[in-house]
C-alpha atoms as a printed R data frame, in Angstrom:
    type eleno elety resid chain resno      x       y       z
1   ATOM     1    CA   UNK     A     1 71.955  77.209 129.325
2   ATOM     2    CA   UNK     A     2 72.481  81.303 129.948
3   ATOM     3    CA   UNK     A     3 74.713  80.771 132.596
4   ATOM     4    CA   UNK     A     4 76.680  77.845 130.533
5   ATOM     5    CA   UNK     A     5 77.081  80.484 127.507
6   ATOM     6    CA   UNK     A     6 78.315  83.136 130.269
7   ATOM     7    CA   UNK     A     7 80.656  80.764 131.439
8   ATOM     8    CA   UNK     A     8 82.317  80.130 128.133
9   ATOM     9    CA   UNK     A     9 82.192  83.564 127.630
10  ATOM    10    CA   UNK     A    10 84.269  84.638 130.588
11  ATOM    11    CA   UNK     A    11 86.907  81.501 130.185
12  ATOM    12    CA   UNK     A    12 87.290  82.409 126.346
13  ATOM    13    CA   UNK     A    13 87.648  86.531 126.557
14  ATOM    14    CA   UNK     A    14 91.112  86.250 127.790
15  ATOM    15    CA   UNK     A    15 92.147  83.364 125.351
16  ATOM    16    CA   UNK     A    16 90.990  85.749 122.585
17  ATOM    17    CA   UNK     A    17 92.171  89.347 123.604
18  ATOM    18    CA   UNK     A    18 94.309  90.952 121.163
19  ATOM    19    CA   UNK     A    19 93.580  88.226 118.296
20  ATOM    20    CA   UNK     A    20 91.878  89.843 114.804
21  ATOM    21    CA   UNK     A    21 89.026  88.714 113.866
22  ATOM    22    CA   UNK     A    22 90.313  86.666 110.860
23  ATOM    23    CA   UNK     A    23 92.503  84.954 113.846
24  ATOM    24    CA   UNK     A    24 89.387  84.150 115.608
25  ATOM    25    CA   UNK     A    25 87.470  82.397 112.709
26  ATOM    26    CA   UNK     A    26 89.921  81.434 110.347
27  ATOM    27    CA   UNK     A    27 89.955  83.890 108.375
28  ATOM    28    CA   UNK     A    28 86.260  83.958 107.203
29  ATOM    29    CA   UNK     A    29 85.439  87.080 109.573
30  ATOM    30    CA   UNK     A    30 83.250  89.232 106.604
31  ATOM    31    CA   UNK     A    31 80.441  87.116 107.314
32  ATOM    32    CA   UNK     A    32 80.547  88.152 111.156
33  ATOM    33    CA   UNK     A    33 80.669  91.858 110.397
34  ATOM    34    CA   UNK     A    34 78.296  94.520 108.893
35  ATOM    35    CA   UNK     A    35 76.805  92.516 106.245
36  ATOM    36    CA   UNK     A    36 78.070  94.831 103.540
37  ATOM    37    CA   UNK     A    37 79.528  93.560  99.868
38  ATOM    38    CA   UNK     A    38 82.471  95.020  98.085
39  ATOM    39    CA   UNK     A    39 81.922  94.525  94.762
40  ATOM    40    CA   UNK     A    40 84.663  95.518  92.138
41  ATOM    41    CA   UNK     A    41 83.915  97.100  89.141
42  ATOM    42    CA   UNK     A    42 85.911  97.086  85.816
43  ATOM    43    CA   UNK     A    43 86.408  99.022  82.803
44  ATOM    44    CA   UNK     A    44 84.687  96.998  79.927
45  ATOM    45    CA   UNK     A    45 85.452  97.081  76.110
46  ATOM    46    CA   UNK     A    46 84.204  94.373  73.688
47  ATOM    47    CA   UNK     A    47 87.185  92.802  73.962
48  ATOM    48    CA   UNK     A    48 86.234  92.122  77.354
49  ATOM    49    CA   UNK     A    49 86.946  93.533  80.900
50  ATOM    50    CA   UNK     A    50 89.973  95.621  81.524
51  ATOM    51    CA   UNK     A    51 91.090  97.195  84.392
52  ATOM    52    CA   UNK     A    52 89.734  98.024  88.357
53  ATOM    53    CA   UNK     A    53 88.267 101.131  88.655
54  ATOM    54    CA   UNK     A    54 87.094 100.597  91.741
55  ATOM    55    CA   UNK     A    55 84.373  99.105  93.989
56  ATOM    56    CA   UNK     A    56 80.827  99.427  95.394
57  ATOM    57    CA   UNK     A    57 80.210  98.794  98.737
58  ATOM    58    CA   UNK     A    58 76.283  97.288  98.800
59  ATOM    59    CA   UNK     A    59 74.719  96.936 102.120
60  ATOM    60    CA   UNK     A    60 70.743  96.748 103.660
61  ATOM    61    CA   UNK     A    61 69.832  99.919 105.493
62  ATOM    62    CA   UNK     A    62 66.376 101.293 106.738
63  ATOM    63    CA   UNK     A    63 66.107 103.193 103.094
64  ATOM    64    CA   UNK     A    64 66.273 100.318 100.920
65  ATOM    65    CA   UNK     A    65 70.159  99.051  99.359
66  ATOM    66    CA   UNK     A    66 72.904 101.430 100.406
67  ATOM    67    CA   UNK     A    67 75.151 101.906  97.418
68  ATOM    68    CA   UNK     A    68 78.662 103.621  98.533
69  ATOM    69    CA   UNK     A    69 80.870 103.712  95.481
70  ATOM    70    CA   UNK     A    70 84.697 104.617  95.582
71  ATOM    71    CA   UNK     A    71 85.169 104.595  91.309
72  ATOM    72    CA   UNK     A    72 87.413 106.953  89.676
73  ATOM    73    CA   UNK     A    73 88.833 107.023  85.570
74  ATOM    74    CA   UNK     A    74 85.076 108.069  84.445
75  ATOM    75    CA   UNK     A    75 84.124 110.725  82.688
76  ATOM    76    CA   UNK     A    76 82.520 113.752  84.533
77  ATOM    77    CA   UNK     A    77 78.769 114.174  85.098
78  ATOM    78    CA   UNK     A    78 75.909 111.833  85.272
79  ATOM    79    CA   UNK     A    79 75.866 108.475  84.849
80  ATOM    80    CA   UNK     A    80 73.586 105.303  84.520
81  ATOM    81    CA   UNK     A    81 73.446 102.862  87.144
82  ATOM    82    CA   UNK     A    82 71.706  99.649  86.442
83  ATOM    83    CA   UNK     A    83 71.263  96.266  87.884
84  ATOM    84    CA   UNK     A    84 71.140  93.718  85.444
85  ATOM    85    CA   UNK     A    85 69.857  90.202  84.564
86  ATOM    86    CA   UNK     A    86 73.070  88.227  84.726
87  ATOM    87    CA   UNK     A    87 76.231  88.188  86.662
88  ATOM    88    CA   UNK     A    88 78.367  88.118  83.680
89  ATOM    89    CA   UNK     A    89 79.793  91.377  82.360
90  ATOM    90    CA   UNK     A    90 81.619  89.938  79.135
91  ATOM    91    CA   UNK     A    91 80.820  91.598  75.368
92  ATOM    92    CA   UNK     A    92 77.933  90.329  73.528
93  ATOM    93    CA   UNK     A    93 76.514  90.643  70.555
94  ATOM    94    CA   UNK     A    94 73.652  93.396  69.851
95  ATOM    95    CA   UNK     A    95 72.171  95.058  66.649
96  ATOM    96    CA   UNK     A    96 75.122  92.498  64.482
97  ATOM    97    CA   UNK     A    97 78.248  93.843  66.240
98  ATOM    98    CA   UNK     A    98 80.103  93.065  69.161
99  ATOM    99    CA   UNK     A    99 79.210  95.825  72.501
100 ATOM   100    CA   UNK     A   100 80.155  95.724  76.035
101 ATOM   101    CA   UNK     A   101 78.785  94.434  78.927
102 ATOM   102    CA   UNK     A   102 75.916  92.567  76.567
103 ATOM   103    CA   UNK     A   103 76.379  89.171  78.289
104 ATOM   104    CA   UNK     A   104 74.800  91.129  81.768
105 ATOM   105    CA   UNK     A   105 71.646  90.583  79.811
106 ATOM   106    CA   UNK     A   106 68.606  93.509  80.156
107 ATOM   107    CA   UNK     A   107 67.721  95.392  83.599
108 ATOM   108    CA   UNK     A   108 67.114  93.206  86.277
109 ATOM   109    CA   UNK     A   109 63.003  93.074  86.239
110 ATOM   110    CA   UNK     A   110 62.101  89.859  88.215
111 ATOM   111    CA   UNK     A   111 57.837  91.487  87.524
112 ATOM   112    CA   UNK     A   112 58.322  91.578  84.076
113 ATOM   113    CA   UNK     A   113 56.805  95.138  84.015
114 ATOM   114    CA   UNK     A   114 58.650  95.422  80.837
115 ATOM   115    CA   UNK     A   115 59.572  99.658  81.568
116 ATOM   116    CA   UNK     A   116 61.958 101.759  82.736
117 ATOM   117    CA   UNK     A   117 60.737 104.376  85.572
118 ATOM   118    CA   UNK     A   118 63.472 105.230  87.472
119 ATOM   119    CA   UNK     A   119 64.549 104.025  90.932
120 ATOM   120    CA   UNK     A   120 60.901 105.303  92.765
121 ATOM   121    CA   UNK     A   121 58.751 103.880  89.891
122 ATOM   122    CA   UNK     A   122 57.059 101.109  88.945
123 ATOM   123    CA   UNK     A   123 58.963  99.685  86.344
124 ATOM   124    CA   UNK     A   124 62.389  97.364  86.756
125 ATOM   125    CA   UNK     A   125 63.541  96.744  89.477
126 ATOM   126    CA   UNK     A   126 67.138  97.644  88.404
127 ATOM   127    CA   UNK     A   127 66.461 100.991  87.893
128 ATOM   128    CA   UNK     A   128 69.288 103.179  90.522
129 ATOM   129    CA   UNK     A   129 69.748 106.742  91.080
130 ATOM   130    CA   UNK     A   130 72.146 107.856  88.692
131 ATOM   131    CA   UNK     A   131 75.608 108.039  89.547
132 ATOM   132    CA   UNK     A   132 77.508 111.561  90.084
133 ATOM   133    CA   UNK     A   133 80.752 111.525  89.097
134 ATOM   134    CA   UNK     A   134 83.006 114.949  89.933
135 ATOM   135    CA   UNK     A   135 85.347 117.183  87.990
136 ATOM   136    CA   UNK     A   136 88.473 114.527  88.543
137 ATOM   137    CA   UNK     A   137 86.283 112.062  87.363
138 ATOM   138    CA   UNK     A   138 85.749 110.314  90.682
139 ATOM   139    CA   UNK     A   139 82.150 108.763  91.854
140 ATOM   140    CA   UNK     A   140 81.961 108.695  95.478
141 ATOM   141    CA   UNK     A   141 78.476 110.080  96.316
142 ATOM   142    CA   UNK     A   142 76.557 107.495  98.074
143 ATOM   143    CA   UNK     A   143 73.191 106.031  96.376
144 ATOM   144    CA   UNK     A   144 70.089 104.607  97.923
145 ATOM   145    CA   UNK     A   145 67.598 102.170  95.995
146 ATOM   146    CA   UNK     A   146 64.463 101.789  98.106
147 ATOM   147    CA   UNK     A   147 63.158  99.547  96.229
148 ATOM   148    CA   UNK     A   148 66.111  96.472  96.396
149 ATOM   149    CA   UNK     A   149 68.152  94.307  99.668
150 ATOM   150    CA   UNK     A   150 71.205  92.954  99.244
151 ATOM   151    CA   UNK     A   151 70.018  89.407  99.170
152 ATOM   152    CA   UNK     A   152 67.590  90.934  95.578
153 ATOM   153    CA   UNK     A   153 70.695  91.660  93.947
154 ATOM   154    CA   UNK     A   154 73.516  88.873  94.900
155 ATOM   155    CA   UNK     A   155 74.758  87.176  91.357
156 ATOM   156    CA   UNK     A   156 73.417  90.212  89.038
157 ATOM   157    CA   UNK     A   157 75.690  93.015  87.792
158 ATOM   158    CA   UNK     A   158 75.831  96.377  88.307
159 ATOM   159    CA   UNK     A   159 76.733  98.383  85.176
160 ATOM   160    CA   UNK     A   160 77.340 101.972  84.470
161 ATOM   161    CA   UNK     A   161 76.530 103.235  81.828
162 ATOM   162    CA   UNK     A   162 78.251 105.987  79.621
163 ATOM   163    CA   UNK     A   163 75.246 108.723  79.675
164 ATOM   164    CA   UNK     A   164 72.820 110.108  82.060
165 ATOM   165    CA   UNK     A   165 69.701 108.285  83.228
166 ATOM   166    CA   UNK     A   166 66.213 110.418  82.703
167 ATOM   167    CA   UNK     A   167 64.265 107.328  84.839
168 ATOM   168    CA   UNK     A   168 61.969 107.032  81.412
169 ATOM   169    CA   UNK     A   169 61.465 105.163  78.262
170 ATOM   170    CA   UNK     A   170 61.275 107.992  76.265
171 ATOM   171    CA   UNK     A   171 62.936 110.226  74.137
172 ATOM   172    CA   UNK     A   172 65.556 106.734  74.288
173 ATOM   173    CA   UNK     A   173 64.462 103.484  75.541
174 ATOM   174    CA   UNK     A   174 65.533 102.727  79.366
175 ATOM   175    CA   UNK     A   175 67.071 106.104  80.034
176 ATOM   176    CA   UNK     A   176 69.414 106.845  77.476
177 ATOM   177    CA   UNK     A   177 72.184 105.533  79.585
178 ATOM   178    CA   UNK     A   178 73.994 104.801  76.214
179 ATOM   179    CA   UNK     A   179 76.975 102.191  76.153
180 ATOM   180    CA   UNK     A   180 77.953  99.678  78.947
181 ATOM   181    CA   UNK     A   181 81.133 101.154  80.325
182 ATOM   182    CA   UNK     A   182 82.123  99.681  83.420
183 ATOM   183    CA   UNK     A   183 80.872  96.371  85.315
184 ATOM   184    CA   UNK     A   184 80.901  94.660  88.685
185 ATOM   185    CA   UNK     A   185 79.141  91.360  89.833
186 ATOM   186    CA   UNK     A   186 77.671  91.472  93.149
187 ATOM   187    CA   UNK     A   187 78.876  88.268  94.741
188 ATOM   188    CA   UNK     A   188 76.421  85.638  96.503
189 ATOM   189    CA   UNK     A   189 74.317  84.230  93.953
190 ATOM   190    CA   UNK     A   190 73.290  81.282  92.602
């Protein structure tokens, strides 16, 4: 069987040189390379989502889920990084009034532990480092959750959220992230 496989190997090199691999498979190559996700993200309003700010590339490393975002059109400074319970980032309804990004449903906690402890804690499992964003408002510092794969988070969004993350419960509940500001669903799930 080795030497069969060889064989086919040898005859078929030449017959493929120079072809992409989208030529080769029809056009389906992402599955044959790294394993990593783009996922876009949007700008969300309760009127709904508005336009790309960008994407996160997700992929499985030896320190947990690789986040590499490439987001820009955010305010500077810190902000809250959250997987959540649904892949829907549409406007929902919460305290009587329409907000963003309600329809993604709470953090993604699959234990029920019920608390937010930050991305090396106990508590949800959707709990991320924050996310940096620079001076020109762009977020391109790359995140690691230690804690998630790629295959935990398929169908769930990621959100950011409009304040800094303190990985607690207190002063505000789930670290004052504030407001649902931009979305993206990781694609893959169910």
């Amino acid at each position: 069987m080795l030497k069969r496989t060889m064989l086919m190997t040898v005859l078929l090199a030449p017959a493929l040189a120079g072809c992409t691999m989208d030529e080769v498979t029809g056009g389906s190559a992402s599955r044959f390379l790294s394993g990593s996700v783009s996922v876009p993200v949007y700008k969300i309003t309760t009127d709904g989502q508005g336009q790309q700010i960008g994407t996160l590339v997700l992929s499985d490393s030896r320190g947990g889920l690789r986040i590499e975002p490439a987001l820009g059109g955010l305010t500077p400074g810190q902000h809250g990084l959250h997987v959540h319970d649904k892949g829907d980032c549409g406007p929902g309804m919460k305290d009587g009034k329409m907000a963003a990004g309600v329809a993604a449903g709470g953090h993604f906690d699959p234990a029920a532990t019920g608390k937010h402890a930050g991305p090396n804690g106990d508590g949800h499992k959707g709990d991320l480092p924050a996310l940096e964003v620079d001076n020109d408002g762009n977020a391109t510092a790359m995140v690691q959750a230690l804690h998630l794969s790629l295959n935990d988070v398929r169908g769930h969004a990621i959100v950011v959220h409009a304040n800094g993350d303190n990985y607690s419960d207190q002063p505000k509940p789930l670290g004052g992230g504030g407001e649902r500001i931009a979305c993206g669903v990781v694609p893959g799930g169910a």
